[in-house]
C-alpha positions as a Markdown table, in Angstrom:
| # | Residue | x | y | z |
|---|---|---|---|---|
| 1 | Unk | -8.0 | -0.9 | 17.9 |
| 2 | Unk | -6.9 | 2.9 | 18.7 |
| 3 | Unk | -4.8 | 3.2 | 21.6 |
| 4 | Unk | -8.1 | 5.5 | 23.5 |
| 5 | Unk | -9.7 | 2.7 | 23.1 |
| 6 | Unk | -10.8 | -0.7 | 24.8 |
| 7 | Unk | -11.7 | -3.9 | 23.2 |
| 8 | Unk | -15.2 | -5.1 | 24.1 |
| 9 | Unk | -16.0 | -8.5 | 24.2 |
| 10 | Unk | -17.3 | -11.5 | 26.4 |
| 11 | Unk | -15.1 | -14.8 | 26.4 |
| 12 | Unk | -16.2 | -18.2 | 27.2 |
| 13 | Unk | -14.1 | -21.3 | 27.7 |
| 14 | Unk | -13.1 | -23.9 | 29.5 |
| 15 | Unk | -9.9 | -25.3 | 30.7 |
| 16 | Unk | -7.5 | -27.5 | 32.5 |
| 17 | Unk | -3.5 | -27.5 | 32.7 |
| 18 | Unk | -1.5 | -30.1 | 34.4 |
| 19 | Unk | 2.1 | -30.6 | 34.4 |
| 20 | Unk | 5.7 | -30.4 | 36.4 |
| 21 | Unk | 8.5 | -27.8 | 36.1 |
| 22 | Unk | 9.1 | -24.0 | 35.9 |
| 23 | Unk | 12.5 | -24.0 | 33.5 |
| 24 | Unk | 11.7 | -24.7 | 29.9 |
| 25 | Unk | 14.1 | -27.8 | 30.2 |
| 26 | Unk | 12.3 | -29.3 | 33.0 |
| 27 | Unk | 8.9 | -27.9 | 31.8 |
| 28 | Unk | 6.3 | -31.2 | 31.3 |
| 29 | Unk | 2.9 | -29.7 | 30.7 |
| 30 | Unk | -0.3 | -30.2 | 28.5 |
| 31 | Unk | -3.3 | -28.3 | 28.4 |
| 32 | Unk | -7.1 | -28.9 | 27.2 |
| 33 | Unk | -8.9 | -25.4 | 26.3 |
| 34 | Unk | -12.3 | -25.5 | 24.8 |
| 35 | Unk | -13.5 | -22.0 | 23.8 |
| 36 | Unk | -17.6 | -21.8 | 23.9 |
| 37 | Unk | -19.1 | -18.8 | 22.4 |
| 38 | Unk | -17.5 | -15.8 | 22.6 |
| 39 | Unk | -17.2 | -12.2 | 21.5 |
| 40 | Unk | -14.3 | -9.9 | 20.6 |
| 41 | Unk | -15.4 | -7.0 | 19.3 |
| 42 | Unk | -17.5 | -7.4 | 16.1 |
| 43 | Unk | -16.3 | -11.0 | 15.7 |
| 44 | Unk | -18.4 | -14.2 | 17.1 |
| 45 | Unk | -16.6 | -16.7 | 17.8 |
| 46 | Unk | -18.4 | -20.0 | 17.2 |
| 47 | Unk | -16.0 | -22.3 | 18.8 |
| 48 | Unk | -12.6 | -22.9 | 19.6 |
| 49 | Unk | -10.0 | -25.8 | 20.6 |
| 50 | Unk | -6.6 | -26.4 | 21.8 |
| 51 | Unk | -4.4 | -29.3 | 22.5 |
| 52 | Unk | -1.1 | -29.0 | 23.0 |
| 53 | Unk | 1.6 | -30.3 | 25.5 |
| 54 | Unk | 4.9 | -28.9 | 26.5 |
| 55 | Unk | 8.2 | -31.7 | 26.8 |
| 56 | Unk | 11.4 | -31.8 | 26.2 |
| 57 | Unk | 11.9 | -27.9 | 25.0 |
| 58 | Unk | 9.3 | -28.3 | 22.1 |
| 59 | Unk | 5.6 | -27.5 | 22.1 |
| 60 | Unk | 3.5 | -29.8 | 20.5 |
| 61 | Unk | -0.3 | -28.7 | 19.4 |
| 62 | Unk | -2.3 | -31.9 | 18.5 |
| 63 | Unk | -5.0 | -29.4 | 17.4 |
| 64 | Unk | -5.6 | -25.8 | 17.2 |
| 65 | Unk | -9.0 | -24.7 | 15.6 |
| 66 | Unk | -10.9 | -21.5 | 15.8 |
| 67 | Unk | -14.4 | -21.1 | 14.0 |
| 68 | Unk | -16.4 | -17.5 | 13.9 |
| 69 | Unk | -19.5 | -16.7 | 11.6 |
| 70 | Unk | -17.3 | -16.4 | 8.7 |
| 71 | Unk | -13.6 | -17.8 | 9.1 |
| 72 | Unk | -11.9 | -20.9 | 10.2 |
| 73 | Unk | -8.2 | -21.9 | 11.5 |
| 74 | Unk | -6.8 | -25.2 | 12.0 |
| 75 | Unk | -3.1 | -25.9 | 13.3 |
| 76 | Unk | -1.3 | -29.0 | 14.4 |
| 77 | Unk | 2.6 | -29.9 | 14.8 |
| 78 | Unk | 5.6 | -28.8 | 16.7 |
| 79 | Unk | 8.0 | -25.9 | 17.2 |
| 80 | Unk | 11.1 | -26.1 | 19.3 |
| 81 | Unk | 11.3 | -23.6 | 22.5 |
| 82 | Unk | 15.0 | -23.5 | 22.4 |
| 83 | Unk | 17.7 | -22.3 | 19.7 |
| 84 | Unk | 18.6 | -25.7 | 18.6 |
| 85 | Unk | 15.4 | -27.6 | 18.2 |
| 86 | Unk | 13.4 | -27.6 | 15.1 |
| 87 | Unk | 9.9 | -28.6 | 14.5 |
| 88 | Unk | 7.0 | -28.3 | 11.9 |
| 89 | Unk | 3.6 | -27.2 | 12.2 |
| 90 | Unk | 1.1 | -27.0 | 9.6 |
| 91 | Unk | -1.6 | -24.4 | 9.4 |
| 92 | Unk | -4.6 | -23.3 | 7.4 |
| 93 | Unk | -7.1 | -20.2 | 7.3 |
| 94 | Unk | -10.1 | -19.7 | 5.9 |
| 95 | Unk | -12.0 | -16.1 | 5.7 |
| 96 | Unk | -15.2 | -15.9 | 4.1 |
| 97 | Unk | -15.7 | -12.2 | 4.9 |
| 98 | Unk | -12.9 | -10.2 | 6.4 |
| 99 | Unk | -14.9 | -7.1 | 7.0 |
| 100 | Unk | -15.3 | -8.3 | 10.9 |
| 101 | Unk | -11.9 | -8.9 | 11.7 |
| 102 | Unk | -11.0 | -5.3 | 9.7 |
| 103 | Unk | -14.1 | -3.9 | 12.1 |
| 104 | Unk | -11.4 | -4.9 | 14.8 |
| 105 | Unk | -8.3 | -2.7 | 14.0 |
| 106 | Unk | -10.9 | -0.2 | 12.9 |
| 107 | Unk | -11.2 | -0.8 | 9.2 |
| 108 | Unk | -13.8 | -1.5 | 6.5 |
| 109 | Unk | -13.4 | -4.0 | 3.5 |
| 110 | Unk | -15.1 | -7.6 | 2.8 |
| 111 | Unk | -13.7 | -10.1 | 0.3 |
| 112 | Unk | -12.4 | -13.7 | 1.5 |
| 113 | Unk | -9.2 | -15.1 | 2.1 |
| 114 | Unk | -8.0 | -18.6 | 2.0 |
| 115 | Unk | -4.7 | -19.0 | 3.6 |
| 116 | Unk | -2.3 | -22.0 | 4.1 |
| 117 | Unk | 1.2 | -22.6 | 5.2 |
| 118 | Unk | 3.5 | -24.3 | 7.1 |
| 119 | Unk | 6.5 | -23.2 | 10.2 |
| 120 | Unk | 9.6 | -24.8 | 10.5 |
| 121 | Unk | 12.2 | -24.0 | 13.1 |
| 122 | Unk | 11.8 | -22.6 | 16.9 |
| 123 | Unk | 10.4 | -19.6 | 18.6 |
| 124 | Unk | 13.5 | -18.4 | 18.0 |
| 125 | Unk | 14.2 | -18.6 | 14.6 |
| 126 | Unk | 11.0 | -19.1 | 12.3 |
| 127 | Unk | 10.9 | -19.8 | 8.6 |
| 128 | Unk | 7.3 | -20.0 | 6.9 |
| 129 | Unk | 6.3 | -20.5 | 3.6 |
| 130 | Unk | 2.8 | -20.7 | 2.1 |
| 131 | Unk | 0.3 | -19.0 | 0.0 |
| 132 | Unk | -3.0 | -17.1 | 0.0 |
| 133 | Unk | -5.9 | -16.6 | -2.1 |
| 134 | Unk | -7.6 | -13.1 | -2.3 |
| 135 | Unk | -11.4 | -12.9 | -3.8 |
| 136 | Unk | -13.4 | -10.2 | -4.2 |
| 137 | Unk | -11.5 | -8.5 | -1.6 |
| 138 | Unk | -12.0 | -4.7 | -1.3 |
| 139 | Unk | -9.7 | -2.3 | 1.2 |
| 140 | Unk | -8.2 | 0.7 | 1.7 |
| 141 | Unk | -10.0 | 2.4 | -1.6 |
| 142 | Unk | -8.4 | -0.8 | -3.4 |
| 143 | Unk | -10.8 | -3.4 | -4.9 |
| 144 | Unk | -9.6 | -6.9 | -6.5 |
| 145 | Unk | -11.6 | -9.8 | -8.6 |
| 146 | Unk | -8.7 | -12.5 | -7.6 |
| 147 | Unk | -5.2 | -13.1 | -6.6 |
| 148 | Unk | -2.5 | -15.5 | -5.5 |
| 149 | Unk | 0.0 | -14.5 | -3.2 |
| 150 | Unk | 3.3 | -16.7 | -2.3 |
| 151 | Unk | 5.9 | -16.2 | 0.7 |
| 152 | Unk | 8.8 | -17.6 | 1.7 |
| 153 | Unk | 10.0 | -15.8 | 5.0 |
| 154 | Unk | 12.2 | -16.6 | 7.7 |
| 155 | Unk | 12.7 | -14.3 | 10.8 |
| 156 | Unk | 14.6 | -14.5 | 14.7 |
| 157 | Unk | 14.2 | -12.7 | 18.0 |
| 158 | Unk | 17.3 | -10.5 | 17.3 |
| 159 | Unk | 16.1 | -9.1 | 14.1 |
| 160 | Unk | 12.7 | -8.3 | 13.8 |
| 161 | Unk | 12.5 | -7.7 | 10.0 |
| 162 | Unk | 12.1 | -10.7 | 7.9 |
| 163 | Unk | 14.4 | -12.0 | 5.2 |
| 164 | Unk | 12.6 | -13.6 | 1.8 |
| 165 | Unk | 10.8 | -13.5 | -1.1 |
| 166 | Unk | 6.6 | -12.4 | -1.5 |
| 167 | Unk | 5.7 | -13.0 | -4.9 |
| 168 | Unk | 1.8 | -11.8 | -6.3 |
| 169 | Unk | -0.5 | -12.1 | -8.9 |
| 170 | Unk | -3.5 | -10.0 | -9.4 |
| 171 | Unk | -6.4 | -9.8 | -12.0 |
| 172 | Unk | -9.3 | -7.3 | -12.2 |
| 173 | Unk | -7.8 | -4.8 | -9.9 |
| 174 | Unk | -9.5 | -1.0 | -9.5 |
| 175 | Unk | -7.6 | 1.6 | -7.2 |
| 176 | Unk | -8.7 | 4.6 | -8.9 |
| 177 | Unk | -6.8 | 3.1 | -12.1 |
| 178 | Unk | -8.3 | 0.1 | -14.3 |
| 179 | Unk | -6.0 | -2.9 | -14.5 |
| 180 | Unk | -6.3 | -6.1 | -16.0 |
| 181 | Unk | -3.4 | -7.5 | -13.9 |
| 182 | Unk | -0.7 | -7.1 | -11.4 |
| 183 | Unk | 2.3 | -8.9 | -11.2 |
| 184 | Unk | 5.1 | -7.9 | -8.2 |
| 185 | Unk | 7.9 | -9.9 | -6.7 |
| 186 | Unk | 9.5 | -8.4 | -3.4 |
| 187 | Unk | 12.2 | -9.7 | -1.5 |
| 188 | Unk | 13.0 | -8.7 | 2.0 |
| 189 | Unk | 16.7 | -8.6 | 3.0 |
| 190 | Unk | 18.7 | -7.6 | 6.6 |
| 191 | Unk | 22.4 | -6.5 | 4.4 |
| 192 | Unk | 23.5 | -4.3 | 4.1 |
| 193 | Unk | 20.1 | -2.8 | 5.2 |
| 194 | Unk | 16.6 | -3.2 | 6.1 |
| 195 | Unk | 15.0 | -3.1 | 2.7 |
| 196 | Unk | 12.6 | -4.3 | 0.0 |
| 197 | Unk | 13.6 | -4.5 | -3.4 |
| 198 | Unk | 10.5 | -4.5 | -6.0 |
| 199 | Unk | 9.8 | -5.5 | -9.7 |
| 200 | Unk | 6.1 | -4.5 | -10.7 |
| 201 | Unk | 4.9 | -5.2 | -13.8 |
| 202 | Unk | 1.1 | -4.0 | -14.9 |
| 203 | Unk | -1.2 | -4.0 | -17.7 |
| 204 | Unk | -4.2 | -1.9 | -18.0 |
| 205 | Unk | -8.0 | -2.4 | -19.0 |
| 206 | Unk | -6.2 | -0.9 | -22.5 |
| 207 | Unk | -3.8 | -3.2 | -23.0 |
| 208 | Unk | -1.3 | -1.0 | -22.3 |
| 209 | Unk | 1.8 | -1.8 | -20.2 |
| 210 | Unk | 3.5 | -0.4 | -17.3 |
| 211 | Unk | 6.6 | -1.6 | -15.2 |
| 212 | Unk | 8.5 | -0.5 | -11.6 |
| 213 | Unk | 11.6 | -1.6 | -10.6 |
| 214 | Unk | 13.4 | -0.5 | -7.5 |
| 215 | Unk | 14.2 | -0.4 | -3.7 |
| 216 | Unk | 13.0 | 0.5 | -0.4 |
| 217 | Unk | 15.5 | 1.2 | 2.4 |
| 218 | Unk | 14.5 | 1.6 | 5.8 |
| 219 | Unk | 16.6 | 3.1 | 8.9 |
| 220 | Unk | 16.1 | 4.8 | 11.6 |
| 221 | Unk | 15.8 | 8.2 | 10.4 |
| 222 | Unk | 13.6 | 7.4 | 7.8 |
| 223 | Unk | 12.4 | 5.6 | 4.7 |
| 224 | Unk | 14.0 | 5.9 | 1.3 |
| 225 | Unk | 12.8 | 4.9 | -2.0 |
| 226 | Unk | 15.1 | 4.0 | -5.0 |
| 227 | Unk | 13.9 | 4.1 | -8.5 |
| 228 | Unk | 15.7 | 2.5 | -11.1 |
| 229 | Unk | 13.2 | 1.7 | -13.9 |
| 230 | Unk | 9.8 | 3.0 | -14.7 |
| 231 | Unk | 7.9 | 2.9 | -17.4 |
| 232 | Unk | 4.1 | 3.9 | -18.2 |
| 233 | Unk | 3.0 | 3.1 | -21.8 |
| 234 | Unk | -0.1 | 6.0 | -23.0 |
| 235 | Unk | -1.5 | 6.1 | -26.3 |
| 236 | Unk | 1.0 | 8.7 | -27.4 |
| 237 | Unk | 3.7 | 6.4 | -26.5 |
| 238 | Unk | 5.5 | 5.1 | -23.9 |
| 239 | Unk | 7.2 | 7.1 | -20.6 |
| 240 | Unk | 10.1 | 5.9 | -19.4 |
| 241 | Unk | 12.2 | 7.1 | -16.0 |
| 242 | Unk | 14.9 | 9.2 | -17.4 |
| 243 | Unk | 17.5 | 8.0 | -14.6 |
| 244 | Unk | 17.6 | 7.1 | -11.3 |
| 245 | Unk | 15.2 | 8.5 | -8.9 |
| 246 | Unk | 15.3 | 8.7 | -5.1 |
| 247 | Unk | 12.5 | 9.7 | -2.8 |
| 248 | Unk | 13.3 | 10.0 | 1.0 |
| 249 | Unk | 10.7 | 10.2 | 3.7 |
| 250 | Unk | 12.3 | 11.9 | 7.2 |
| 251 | Unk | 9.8 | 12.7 | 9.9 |
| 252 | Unk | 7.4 | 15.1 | 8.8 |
| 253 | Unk | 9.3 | 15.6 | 5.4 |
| 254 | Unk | 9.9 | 14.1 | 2.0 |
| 255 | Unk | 12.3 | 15.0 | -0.5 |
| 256 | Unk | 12.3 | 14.1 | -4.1 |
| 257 | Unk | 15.4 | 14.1 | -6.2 |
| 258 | Unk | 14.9 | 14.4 | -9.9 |
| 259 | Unk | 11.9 | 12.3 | -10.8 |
| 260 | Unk | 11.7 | 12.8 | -13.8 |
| 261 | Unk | 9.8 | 11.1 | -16.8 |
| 262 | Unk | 10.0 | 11.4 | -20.9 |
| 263 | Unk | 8.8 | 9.9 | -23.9 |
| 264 | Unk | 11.1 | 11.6 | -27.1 |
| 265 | Unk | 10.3 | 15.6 | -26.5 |
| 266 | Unk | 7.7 | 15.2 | -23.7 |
| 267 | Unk | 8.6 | 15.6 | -20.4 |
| 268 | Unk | 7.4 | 15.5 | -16.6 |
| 269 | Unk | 10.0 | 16.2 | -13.4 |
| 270 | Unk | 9.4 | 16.8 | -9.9 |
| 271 | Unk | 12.3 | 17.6 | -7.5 |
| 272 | Unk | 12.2 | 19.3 | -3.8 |
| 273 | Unk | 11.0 | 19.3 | -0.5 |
| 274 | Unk | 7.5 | 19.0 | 0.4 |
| 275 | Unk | 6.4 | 18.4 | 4.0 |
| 276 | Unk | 3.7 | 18.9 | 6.8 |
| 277 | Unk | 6.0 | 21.4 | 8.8 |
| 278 | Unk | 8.9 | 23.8 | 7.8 |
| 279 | Unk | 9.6 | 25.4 | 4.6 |
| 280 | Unk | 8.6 | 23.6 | 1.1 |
| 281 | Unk | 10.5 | 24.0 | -1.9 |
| 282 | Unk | 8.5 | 21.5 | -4.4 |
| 283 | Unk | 9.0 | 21.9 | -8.0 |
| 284 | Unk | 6.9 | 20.6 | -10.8 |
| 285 | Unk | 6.9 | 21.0 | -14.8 |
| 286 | Unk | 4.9 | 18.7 | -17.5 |
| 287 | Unk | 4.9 | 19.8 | -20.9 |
| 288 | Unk | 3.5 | 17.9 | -23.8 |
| 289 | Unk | 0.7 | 15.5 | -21.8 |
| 290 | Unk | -1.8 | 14.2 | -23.8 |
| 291 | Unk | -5.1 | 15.1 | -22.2 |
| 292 | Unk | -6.7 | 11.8 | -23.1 |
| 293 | Unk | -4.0 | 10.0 | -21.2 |
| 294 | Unk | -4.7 | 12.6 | -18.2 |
| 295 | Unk | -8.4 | 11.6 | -18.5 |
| 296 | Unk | -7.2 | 7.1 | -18.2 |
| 297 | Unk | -6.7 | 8.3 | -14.6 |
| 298 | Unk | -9.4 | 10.8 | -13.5 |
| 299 | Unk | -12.2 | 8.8 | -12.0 |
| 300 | Unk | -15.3 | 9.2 | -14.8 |
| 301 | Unk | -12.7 | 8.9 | -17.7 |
| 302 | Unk | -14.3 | 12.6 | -19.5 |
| 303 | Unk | -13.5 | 12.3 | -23.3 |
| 304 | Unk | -10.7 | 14.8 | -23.9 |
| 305 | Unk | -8.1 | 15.7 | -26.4 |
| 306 | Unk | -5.5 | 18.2 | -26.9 |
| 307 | Unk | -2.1 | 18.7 | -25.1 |
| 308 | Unk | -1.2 | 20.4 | -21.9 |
| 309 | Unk | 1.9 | 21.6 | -20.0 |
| 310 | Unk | 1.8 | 22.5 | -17.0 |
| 311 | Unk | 4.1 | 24.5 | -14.1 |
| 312 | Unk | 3.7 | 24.2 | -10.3 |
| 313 | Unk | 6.0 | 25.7 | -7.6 |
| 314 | Unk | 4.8 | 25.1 | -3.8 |
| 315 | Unk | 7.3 | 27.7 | -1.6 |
| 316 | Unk | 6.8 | 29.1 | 1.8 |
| 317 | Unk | 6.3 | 27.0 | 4.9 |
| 318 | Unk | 3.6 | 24.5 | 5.7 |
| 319 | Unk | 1.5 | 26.8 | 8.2 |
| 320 | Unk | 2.0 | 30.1 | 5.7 |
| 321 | Unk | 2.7 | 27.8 | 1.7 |
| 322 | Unk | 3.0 | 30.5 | -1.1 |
| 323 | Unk | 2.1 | 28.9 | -4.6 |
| 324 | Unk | 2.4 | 29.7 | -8.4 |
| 325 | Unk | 1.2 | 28.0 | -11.3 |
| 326 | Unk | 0.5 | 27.8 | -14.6 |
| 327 | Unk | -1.4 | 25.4 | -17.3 |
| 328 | Unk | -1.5 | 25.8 | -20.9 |
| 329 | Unk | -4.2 | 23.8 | -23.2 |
| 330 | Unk | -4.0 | 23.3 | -26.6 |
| 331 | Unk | -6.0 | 22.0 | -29.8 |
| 332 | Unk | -8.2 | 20.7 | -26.8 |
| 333 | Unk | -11.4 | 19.0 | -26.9 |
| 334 | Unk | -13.8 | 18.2 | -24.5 |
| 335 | Unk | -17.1 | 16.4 | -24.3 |
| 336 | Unk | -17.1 | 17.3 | -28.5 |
| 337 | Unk | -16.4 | 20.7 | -28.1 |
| 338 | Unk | -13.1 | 22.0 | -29.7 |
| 339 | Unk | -10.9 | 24.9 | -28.2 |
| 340 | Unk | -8.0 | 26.6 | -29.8 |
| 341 | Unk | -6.8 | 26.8 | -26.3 |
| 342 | Unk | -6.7 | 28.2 | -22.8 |
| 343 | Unk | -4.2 | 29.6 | -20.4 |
| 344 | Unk | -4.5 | 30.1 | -16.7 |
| 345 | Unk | -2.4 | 31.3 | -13.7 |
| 346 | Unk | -2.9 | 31.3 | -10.1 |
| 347 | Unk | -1.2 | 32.3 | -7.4 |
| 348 | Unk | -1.7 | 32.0 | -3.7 |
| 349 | Unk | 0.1 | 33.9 | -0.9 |
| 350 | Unk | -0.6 | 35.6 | 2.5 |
| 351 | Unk | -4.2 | 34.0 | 2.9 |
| 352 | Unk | -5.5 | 34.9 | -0.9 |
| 353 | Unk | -5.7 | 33.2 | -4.0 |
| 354 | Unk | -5.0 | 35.4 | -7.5 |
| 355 | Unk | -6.6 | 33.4 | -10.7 |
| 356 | Unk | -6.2 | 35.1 | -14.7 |
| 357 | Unk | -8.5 | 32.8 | -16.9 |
| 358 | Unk | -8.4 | 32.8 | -20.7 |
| 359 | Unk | -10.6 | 30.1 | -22.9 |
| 360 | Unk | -9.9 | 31.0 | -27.0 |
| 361 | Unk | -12.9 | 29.1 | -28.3 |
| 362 | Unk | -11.8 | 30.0 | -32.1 |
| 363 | Unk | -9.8 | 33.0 | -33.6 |
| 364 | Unk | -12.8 | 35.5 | -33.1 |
| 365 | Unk | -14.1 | 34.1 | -30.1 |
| 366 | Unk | -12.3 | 34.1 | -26.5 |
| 367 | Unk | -13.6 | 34.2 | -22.8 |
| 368 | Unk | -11.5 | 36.3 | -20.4 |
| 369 | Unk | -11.6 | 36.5 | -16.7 |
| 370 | Unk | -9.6 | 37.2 | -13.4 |
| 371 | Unk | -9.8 | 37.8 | -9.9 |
| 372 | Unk | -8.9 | 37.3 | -6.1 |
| 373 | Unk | -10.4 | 34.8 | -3.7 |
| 374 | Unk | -9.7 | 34.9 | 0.5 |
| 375 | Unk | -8.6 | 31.4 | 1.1 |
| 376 | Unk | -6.4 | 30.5 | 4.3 |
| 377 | Unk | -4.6 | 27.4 | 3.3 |
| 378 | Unk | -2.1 | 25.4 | 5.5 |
| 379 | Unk | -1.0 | 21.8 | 5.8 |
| 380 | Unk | 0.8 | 21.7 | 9.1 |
């Protein structure tokens, strides 16, 4: 729910509390709540139940349970109030179509999700571990047949960010790229910092294979991103990450040092400073890309061969960017018609775009053109 706006909805329920004491060590309370049907926002709540009683510094729900149109959550057990009581409490969730509850924070998507798990510890210091099962779920442009997700977390009132391991498998998953499967394993440490380190490990409707490896830090000034290992496997071979690469997200900024990929005499690196305010300095060169592996990740997949390098420098600021580039094509194909190549350049700067335009269908035959265009282009 945006912060401009209010949740709508009608709750109905009934309840009665009983009990002595205003101190958590003295507090001896239970409560009966019966929720009748409801509304919040686009989900209906069917019905609803809660029975819990408060003594000697732990909480203790007999039942929780929660039924709407399309989902259902049950909890029962105990948690300690204080820092040295324990307790266990058991829950499960069930959601036949998350497309409601996504309506709520302002989202789209529908799949199901099947959710169980149990809490150990106090309200203090919480460990969980469970596991979820994702069908046909669809979000964020992102669409998968199946998964299995595992956790194993534990977090405290003094640190917010959890500590533990999330491990996931995939199948069938489309987000813009075909794959056959995902597998990831993150863990989530405090030391020396906040961070996630990530192994990733793909294959594609092609059979082809494709690992990350690497960490996320996060601080207060920003986010940074580690990579150690990469690797994308193409019909012409496989890509690897030359060395180390680190990407580093502050504010409105990110900078990329040296991301660079190769696969014997082919090559891709990107290095420099892009971002949605101040100057940009962003670098990138490709030379040697199949066009057939560039089509694997445009969405209709066009038939294409040939090879093409590439050149791209984005300088300027973000309100007034200044850009030059340059593509070369080669022994090219597309759609079954052969080209001996093409060439083109553009350039844009102070509000107009400069394009030179060669296609050399054969030795005899060639299309030339150039030109300007008014464009007035700006990111901030």
């Amino acid at each position: 729910v945006r912060k401009d706006e209010a949740l709508r909805g009608k709750l109905s329920f009934r309840a009665a509390l009983k009990g002595t004491g205003f101190a958590v060590a003295d507090m001896n309370a239970h409560v009966e709540l019966k929720l009748l049907p409801s509304t919040l926002g686009p989900v209906k709540i069917n019905q609803g139940e809660l029975d819990a009683s408060i003594l000697e510094k732990r909480i203790h729900i007999t039942r929780a349970a929660l039924a709407t149109a399309e989902s259902t959550l049950h909890a029962a057990g105990e948690l300690g109030l204080g820092a040295e009581i324990g307790g266990k409490l058991d829950y499960k969730l069930r959601i036949a179509d998350v497309s409601p509850w996504l309506a709520l924070v302002q989202s789209q998507g529908s799949g199901a999700v099947d959710l169980s798990g149990v809490l150990q510890g106090n309200l203090a210091d919480l460990k969980t571990e469970g596991s979820a099962r994702l069908t046909g779920l669809r979000l964020a442009g992102v669409a998968v047949h199946n998964g299995n997700i595992k956790y194993a977390l534990e977090g405290s009132k003094k640190q917010f960010f959890p500590r533990g391991t999330v491990t996931a498998q995939l199948a069938e998953v489309d987000a813009g790229v075909s794959l056959r499967r995902i597998e990831a394993v993150a863990k989530l440490t405090r030391q020396p910092s906040q961070s996630i380190q990530f192994d990733i490990s793909a294959q594609d409707a092609g059979n082809h294979k494709h690992a990350l490896n690497g960490l996320v830090d996060f601080a207060a000034e920003g986010v940074t991103v580690r990579l150690k290992q990469a690797s994308l496997t193409l019909d012409d071979g496989l890509w690897k990450l030359a060395q180390p690469a680190t990407l580093t997200q502050r504010g409105e900024s990110f900078l990329i040092d040296e991301l660079a990929l190769r696969n014997g005499k082919q090559g891709l690196l990107l290095r420099g400073r892009f971002g949605f305010a101040g100057q940009q300095d962003l670098r990138l060169n490709a030379d040697g890309i199949p066009l057939k592996a560039v089509s694997e990740f445009l969405p209709q997949q066009p038939k294409m061969a040939g090879v093409v390098g590439l050149s791209a420098q984005i300088g300027g600021t973000a309100a007034a960017p200044e850009i030059v580039a340059a593509v070369r094509l080669r022994d090219t194909k597309v759609a079954g018609q052969a080209y001996a190549g093409a060439n083109a350049d553009a350039s844009y700067k102070d509000k107009r775009v400069s394009l030179r335009l060669s296609v050399q269908q054969d030795a005899t035959h060639a299309l030339n053109g150039s030109g300007t265009l008014p464009i007035d282009l700006s990111w901030n």
